[in-house]
C-alpha positions as CSV (number, residue, x, y, z in Angstrom):
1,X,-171.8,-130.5,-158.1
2,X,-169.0,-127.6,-158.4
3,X,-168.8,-126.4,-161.8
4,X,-165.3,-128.0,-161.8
5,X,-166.1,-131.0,-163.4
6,X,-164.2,-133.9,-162.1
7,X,-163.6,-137.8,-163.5
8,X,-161.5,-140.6,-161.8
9,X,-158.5,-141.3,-164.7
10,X,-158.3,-144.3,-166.6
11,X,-156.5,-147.4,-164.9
12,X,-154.9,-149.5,-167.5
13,X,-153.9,-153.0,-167.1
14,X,-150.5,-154.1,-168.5
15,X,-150.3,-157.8,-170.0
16,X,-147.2,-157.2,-172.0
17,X,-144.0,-156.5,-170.2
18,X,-141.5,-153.6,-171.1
19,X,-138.4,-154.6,-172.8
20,X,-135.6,-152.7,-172.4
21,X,-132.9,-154.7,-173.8
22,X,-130.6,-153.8,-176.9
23,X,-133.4,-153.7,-180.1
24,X,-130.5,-156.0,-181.7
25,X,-131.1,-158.5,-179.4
26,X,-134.8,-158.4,-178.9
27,X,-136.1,-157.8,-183.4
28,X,-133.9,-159.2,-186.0
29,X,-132.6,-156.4,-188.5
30,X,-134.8,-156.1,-191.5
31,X,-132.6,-156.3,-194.6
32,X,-133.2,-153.6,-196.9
33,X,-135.2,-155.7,-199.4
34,X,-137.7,-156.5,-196.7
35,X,-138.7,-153.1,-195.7
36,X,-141.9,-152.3,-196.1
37,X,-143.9,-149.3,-196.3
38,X,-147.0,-148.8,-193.2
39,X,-150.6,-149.0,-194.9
40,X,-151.3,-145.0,-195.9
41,X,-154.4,-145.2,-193.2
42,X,-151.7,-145.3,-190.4
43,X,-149.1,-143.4,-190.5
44,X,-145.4,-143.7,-188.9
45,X,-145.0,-141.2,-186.2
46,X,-141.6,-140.1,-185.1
47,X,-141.3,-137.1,-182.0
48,X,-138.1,-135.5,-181.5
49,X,-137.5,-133.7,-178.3
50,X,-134.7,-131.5,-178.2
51,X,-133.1,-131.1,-174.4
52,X,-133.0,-126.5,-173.7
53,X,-133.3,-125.1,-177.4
54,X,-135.4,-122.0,-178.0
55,X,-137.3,-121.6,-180.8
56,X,-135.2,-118.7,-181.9
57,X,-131.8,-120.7,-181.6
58,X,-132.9,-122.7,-185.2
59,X,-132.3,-121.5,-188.7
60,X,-135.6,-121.7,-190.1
61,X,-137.0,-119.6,-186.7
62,X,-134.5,-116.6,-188.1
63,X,-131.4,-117.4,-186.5
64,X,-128.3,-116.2,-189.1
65,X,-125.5,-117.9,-187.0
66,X,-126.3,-121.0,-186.2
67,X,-126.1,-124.3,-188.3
68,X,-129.7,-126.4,-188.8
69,X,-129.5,-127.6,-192.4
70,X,-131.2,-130.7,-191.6
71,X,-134.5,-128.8,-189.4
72,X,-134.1,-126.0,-192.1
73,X,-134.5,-128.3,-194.6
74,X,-137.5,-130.5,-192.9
75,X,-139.2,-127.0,-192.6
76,X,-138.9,-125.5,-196.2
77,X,-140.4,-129.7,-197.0
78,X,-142.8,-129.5,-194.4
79,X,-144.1,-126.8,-192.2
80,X,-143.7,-125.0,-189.2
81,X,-145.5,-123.3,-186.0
82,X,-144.4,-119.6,-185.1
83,X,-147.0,-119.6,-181.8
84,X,-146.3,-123.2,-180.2
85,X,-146.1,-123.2,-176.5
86,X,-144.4,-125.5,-173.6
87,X,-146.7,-126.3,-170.3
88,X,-144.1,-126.3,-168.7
89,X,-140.9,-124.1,-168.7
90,X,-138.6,-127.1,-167.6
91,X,-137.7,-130.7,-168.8
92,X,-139.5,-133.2,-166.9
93,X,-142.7,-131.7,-166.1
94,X,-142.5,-130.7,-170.0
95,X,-142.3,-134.3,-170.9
96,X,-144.6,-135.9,-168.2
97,X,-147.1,-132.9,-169.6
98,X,-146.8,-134.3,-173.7
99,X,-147.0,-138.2,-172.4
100,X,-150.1,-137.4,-170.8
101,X,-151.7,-134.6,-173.0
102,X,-152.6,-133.0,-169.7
103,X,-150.9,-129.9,-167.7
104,X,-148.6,-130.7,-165.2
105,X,-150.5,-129.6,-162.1
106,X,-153.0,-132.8,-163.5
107,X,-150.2,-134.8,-164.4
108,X,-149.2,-135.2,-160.7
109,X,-146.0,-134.7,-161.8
110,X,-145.7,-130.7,-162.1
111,X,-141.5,-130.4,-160.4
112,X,-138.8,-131.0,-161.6
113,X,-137.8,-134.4,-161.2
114,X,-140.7,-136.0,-160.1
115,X,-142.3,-139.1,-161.7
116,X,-145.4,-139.6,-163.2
117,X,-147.8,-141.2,-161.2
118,X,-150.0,-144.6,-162.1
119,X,-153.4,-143.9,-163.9
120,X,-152.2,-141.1,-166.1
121,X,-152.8,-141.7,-169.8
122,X,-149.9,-142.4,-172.3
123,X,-150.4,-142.1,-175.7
124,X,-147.7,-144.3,-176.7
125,X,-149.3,-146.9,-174.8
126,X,-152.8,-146.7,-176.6
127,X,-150.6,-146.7,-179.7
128,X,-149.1,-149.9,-178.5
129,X,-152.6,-151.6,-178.1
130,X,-154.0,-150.5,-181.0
131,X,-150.9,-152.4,-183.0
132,X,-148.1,-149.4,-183.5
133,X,-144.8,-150.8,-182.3
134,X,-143.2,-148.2,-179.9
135,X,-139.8,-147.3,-178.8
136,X,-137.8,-145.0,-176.8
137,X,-134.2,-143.7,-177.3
138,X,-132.4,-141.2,-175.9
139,X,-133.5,-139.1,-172.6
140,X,-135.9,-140.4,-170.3
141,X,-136.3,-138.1,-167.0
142,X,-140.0,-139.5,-166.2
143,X,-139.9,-142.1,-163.7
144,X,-141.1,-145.9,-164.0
145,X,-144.4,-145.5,-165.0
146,X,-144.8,-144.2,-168.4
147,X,-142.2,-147.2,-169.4
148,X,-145.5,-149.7,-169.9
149,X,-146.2,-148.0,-173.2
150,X,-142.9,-149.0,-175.1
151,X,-142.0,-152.3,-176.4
152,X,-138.6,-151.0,-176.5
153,X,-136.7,-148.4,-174.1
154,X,-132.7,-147.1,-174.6
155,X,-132.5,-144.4,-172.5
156,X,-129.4,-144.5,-170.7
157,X,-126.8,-142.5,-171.1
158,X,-123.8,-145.2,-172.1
159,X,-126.5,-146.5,-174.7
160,X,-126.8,-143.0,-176.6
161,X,-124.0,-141.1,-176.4
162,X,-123.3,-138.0,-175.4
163,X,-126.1,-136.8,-177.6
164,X,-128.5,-139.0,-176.0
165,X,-129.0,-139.4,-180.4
166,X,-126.8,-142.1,-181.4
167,X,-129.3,-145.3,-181.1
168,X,-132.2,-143.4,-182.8
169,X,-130.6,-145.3,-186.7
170,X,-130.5,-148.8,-185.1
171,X,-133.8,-148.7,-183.1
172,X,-135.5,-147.8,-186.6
173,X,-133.3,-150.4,-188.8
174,X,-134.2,-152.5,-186.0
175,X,-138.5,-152.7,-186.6
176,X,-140.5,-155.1,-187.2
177,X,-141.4,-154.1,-190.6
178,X,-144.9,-155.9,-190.3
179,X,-147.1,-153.0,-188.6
180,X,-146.7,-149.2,-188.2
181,X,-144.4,-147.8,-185.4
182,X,-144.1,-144.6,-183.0
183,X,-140.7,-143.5,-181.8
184,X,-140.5,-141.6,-178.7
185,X,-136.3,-139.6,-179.6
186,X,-135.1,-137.6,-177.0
187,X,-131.9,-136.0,-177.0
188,X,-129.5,-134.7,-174.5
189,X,-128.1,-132.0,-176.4
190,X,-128.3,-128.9,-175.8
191,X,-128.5,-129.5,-172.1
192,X,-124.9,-128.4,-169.9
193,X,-122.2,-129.4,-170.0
194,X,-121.5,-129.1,-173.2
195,X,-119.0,-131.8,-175.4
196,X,-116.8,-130.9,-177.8
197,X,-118.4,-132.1,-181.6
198,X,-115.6,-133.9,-183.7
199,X,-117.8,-134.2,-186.5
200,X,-119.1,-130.7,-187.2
201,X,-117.2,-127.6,-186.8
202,X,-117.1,-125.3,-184.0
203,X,-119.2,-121.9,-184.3
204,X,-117.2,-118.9,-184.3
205,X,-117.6,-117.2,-181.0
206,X,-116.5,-113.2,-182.0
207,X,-119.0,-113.5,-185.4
208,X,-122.5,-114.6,-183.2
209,X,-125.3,-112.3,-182.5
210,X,-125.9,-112.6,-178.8
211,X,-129.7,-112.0,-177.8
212,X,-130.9,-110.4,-175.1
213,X,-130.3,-109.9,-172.3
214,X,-126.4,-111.8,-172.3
215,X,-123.7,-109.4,-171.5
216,X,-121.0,-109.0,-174.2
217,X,-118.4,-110.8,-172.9
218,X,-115.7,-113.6,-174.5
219,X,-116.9,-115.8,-171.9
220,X,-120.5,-115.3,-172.8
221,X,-119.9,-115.6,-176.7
222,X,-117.5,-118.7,-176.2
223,X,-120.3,-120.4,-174.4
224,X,-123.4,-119.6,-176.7
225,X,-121.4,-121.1,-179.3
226,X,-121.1,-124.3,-177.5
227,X,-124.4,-124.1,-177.5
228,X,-124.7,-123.5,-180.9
229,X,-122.6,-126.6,-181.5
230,X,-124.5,-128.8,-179.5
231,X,-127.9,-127.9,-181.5
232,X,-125.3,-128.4,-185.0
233,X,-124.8,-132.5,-183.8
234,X,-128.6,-132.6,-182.9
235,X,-129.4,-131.7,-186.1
236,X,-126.7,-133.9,-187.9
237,X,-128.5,-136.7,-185.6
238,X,-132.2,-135.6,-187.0
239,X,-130.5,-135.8,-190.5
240,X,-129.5,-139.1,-190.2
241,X,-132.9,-140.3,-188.9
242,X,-134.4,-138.9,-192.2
243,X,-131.9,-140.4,-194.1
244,X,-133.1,-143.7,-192.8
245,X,-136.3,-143.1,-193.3
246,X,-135.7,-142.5,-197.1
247,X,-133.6,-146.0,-197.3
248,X,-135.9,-147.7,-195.9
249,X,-138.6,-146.0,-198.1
250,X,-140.8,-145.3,-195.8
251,X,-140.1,-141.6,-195.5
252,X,-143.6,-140.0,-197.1
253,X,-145.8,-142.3,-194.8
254,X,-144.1,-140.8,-192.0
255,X,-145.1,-137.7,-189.4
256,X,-141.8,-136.3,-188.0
257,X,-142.3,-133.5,-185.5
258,X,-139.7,-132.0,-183.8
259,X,-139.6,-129.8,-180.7
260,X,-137.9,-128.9,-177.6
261,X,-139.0,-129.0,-173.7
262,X,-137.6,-125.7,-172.7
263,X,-135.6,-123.0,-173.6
264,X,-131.9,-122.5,-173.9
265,X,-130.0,-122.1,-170.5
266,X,-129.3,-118.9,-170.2
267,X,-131.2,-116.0,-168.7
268,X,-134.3,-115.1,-169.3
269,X,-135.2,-118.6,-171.4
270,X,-135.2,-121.8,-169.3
271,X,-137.2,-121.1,-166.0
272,X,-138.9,-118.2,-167.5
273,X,-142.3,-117.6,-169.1
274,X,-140.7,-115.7,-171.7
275,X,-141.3,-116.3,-174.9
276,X,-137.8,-117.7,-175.2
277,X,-138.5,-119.6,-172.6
278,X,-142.0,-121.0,-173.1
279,X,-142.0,-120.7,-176.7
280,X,-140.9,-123.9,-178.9
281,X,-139.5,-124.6,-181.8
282,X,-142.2,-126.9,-184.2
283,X,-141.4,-128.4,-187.1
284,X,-143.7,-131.0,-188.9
285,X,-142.6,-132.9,-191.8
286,X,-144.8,-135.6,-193.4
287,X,-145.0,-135.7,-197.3
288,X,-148.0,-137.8,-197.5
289,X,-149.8,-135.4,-195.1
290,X,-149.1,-132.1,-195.9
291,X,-151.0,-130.5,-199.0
292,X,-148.5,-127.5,-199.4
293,X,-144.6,-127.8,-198.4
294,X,-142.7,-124.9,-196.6
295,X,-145.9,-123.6,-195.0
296,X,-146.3,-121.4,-191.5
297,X,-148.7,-122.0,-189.3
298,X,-149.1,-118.8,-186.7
299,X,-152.2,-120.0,-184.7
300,X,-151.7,-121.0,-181.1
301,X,-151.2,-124.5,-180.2
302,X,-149.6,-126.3,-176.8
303,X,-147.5,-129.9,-176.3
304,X,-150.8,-131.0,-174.4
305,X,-152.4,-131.4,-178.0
306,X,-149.7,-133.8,-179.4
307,X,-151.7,-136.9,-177.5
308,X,-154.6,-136.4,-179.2
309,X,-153.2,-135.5,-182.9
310,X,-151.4,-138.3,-182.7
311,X,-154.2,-140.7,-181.5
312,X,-155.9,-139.4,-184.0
313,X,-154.0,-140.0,-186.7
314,X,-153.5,-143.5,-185.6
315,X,-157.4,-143.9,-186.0
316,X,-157.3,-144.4,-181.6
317,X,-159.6,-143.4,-179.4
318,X,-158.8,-140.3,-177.2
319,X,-158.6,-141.0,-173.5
320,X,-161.6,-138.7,-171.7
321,X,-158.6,-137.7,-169.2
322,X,-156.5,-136.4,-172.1
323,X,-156.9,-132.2,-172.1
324,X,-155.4,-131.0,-175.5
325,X,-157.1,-131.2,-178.3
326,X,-155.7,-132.4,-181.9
327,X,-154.1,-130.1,-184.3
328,X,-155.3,-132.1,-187.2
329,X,-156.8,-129.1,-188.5
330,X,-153.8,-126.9,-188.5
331,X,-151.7,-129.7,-190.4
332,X,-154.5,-129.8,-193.5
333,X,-155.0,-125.8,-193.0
334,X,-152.2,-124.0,-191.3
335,X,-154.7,-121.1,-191.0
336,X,-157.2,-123.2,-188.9
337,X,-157.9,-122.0,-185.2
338,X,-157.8,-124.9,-182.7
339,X,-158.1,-122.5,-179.2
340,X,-157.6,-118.9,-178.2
341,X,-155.9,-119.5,-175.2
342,X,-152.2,-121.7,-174.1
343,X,-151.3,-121.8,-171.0
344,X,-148.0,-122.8,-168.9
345,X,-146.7,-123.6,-165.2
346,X,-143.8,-122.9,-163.4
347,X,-143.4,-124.7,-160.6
348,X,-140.7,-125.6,-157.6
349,X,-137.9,-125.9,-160.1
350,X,-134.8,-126.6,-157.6
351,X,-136.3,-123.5,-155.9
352,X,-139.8,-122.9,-155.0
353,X,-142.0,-120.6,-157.5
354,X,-145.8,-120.8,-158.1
355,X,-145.9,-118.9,-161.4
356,X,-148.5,-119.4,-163.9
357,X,-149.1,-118.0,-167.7
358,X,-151.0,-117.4,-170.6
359,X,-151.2,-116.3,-174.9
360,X,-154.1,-114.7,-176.3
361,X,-153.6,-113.2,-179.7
362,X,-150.6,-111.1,-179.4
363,X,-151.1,-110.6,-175.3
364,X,-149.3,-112.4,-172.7
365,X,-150.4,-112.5,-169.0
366,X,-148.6,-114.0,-166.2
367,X,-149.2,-114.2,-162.3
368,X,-147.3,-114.6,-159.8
369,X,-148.5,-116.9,-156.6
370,X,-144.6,-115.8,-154.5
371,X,-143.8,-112.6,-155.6
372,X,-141.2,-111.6,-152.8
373,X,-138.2,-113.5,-154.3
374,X,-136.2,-112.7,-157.6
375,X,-135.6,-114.9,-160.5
376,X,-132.5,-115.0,-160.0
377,X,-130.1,-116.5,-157.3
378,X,-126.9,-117.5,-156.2
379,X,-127.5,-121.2,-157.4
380,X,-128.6,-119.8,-161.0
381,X,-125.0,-119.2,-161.5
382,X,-123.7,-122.2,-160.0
383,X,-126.1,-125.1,-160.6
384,X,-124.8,-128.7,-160.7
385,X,-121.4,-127.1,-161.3
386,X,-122.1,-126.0,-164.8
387,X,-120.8,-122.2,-164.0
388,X,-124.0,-120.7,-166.2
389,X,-121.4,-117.7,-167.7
390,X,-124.8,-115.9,-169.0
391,X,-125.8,-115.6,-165.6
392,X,-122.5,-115.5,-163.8
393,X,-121.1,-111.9,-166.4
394,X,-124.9,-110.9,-165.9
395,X,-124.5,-110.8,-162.2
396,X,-121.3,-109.4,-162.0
397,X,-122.7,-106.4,-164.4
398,X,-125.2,-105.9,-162.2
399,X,-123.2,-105.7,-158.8
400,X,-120.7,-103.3,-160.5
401,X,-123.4,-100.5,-161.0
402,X,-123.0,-100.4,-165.0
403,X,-126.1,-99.7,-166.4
404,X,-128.4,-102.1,-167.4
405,X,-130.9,-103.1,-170.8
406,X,-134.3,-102.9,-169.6
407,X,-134.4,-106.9,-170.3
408,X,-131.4,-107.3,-168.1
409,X,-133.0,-105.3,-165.0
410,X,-136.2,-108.3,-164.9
411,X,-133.6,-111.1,-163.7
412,X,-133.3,-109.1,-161.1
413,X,-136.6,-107.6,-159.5
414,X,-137.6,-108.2,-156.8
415,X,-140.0,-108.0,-155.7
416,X,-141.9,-109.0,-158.7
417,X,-145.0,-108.1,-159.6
418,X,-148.4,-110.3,-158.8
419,X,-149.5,-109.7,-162.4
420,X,-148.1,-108.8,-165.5
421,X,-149.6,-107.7,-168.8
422,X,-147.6,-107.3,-172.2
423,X,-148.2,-106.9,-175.7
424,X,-145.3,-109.5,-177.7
425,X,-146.3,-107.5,-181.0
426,X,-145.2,-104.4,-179.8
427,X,-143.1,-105.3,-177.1
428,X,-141.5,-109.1,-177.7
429,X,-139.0,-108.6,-175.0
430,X,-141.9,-108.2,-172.4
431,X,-139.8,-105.6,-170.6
432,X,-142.9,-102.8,-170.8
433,X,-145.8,-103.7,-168.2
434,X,-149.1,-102.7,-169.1
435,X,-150.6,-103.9,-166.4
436,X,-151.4,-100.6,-164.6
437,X,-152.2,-98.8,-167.6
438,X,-155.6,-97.4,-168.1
439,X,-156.3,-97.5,-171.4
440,X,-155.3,-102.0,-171.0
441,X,-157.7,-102.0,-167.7
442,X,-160.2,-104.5,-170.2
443,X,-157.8,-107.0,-171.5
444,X,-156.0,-107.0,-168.2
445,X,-159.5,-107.9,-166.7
446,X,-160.5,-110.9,-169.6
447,X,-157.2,-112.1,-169.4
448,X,-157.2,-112.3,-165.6
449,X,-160.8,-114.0,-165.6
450,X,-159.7,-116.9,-167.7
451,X,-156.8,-117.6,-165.6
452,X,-159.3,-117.5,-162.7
453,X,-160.9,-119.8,-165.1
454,X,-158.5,-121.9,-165.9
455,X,-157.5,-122.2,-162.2
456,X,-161.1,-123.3,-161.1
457,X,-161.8,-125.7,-163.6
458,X,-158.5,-127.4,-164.1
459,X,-158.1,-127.7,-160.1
460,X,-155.0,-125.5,-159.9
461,X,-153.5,-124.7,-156.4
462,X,-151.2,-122.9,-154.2
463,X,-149.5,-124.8,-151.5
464,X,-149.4,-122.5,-148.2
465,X,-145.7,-121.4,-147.7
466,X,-145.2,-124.1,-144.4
467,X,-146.3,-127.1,-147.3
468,X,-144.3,-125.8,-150.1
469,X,-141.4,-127.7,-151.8
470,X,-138.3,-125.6,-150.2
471,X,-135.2,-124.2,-152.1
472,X,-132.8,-126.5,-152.4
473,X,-129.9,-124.3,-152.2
474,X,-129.5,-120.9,-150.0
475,X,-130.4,-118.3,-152.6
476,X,-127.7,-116.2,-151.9
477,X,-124.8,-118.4,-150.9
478,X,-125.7,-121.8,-153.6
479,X,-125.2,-124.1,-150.3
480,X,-126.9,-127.3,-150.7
481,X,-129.9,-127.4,-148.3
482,X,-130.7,-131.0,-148.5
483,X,-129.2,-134.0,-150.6
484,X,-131.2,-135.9,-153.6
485,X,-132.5,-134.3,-156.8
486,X,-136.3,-133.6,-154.5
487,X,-136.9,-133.6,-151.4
488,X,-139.6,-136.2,-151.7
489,X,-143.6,-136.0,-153.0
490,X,-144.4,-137.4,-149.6
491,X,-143.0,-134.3,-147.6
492,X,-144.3,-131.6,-149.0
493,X,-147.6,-130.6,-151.4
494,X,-147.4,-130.2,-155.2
495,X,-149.4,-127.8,-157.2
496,X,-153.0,-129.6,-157.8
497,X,-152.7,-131.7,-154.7
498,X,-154.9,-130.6,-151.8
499,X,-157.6,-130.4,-155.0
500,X,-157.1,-133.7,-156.4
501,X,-155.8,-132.1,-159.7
502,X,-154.7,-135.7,-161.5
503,X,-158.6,-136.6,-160.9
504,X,-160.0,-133.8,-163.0
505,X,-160.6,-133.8,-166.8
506,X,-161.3,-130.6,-167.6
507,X,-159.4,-128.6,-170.0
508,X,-160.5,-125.2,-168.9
509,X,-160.8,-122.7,-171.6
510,X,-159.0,-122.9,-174.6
């Protein structure tokens, strides 16, 4: 036998059917009297999923402009990660990746906007059998499948708003108060286009700090602090929901973790294995739980390991199929090591890209399976109509031979390099390859074994450029190659699929 160890995944039977009705019409409304509180042994879990926020775009994270009382608050109450990682640097391959606890290449479901296939595990669903009731509200983006695990799904658009937030209160006051429950929130914000907020007030465009590498322009300013406002409403929305919680007194029995999927949209953070990009924001709040408040935890940990933390707080067995492993450890020690190693994909993302990535103590590695094309194209500026002014002010910087910020040069190389080496304590903008430097020739070589690793035993694959999932629009004219979100699993291969990826178990190294 290879020393890639291989198992068929669990098949699960469905006996209950989904309901996706209005909760009002499917639980009565507890009044407030009848609220009760979950038995201490199994705790109320609530996930949050923000839609394109960077870590560094909350308060708490060190961000002086923008406003996250609410997270802010949860953090200083709770505690928070400063090294938690994405598999995935966009949203549906993200969320396909936490459902399953596995990395999207295993998922089957590693592109953007393809489904999950049948036979992956679900947490929510072994939540749901072992007695948790389980809802969804809010953004959905991964395809029929995963929709057996919820006794209750809102995720359409009229339903929640603009936000994709405003049905989180009345699926809660909407229970059943008689067992524990798991809520699966996902919002739209910040995701473009942005909506105007009549409820919060507007950031100030000329006062914000823009990161790198945006150009200082007033169209860049005026659209980061849309963005900024979009996060404000998210976090008035997350405020409410712990609001509830206390009425209903059932706030210290609950876990609340917040995170996002991606990075914010703008260059060098969605799509990108940057730390802006890769890096999420991870905030934990559970009274009950936590021994010390306001606590930082900087050890590594990855969305793949909120399956089995979860399961596991829920007393559940873990599916063998599930990769991550729990982060029980890090909640009752926030110095507890769980792995060494996080890794994360990028895959045909409206354009194809075989990119993969890893953290190892303050190192980042990447490698780079297409190395002839650029980050950036003519669509990055353009997508879905959105006019990405980060991108668009970058670009035209660029074309008029000003000179550009080492982090502003990157977007566009080209070609790129195969591998890249950088250290994020001394270099956090990963503009300064190491890679070819002597005195780095060992790391370079450990870090590129484990990816080789990693690779091997977790059935990792290349497609050969005839089978690959093609650009959807010309790269350097944005035309529209072929209609529909994908051009269709059937036609082309997916990382993982010439080696039967959503077969294998194994977690590789961590």
């Amino acid at each position: 036998m290879s020393s890639r160890t291989r198992f068929l995944p669990m098949r699960w039977s469905f006996c209950i059917p989904v309901v996706t009705l209005l909760p009002m019409l499917v639980f009565p409304g507890p009044s407030r009297a009848q609220t009760t509180t979950a038995p201490a042994s199994r705790p109320n879990i609530v996930l949050i999923i923000a839609d394109d926020v960077s870590a560094t775009d909350i308060g708490c994270y060190g961000n002086r402009d923008v406003r996250t009382p609410n997270l802010d608050h949860l953090a200083s109450r709770g505690q928070r990660w400063s090294r938690a990682y994405l598999t995935a640097t966009v949203c549906s391959p993200t969320r396909c990746s936490i459902i399953a606890g596995r990395y999207p290449h295993n998922t089957g479901a590693p592109e953007l906007h393809t489904a999950i296939p049948k036979g992956q595990p679900l947490f929510p669903l072994e939540l749901r059998k072992a007695g948790y009731w389980t809802a969804q509200a809010g953004k959905w983006h991964m395809g029929p499948y995963p929709k057996a695990a919820f006794d209750v799904i809102v995720d359409s658009r009229d339903r929640n708003g603009d936000s994709g937030c405003e049905f989180w209160v009345p699926l809660l006051r909407k229970r059943p108060t008689d067992k524990p429950f798991f809520l699966w929130l996902a919002s739209f914000d910040a995701h473009r286009a942005w909506q105007p907020d009549p409820d919060g007030e507007p950031h100030d465009a000329d006062a914000i700090e823009l990161p790198e590498p945006l150009v200082d322009t007033p169209g860049v300013r005026e659209d980061l602090a849309k963005y900024y406002d979009e996060i404000q409403r998210l976090d008035r929305f997350v405020g409410e929901v712990v609001q509830e919680l206390k009425t209903q007194d059932i706030l210290d029995n609950t876990l609340l973790l917040f995170i996002s999927d991606n990075g914010r949209p703008f260059p060098r953070a969605k799509r990108w294995q940057t730390e802006e990009g890769m890096r999420t924001p991870w905030i934990l709040h559970w009274p009950a739980g936590l021994r010390e408040k306001g606590r930082t935890c900087e050890q590594l940990v990855s969305v793949i390991d909120i399956a089995p933390t979860f399961l596991a707080l829920a007393g559940v067995a873990v599916p063998e199929a599930v990769q991550g492993r729990s982060f029980l450890p890090q909640i009752r020690n926030p110095d507890a090591k769980i792995c060494d190693y996080v890794f994360c994909e990028r895959n045909w993302q409206v354009e194809s890209c075989h990119e993969r990535a890893l953290r190892y103590g303050p190192w980042s590695y990447y490698r780079n399976a297409i190395p002839d094309v650029a980050h950036f194209g003519y669509v990055n500026a353009t997508y879905a109509n959105y006019r990405y002014v980060g991108y668009v002010d970058l670009w035209k910087k660029h074309c008029s031979g000003a000179p550009l910020t080492p982090a502003q040069e990157t977007v566009f190389l080209k070609p790129r390099p195969k591998e890249q080496l950088f250290h994020l304590g001394n270099d956090p903008l990963e503009v300064h390859d190491l890679a070819g430097d002597p005195a780095q020739q060992e790391m370079l070589h450990k870090l590129r074994s484990t990816m080789d690793l990693w690779i091997e035993q977790t059935a990792d694959s290349v497609p050969p450029k005839h089978r690959r999932t093609p650009d959807r629009h010309d790269r350097l004219t944005g035309k529209r190659r072929f209609p529909g979100p994908h051009p269709g699993p059937d036609q082309f291969e997916r990382p993982g699929q010439s080696t039967s990826g959503t077969e294998v178990n194994h977690p590789g190294p961590r």
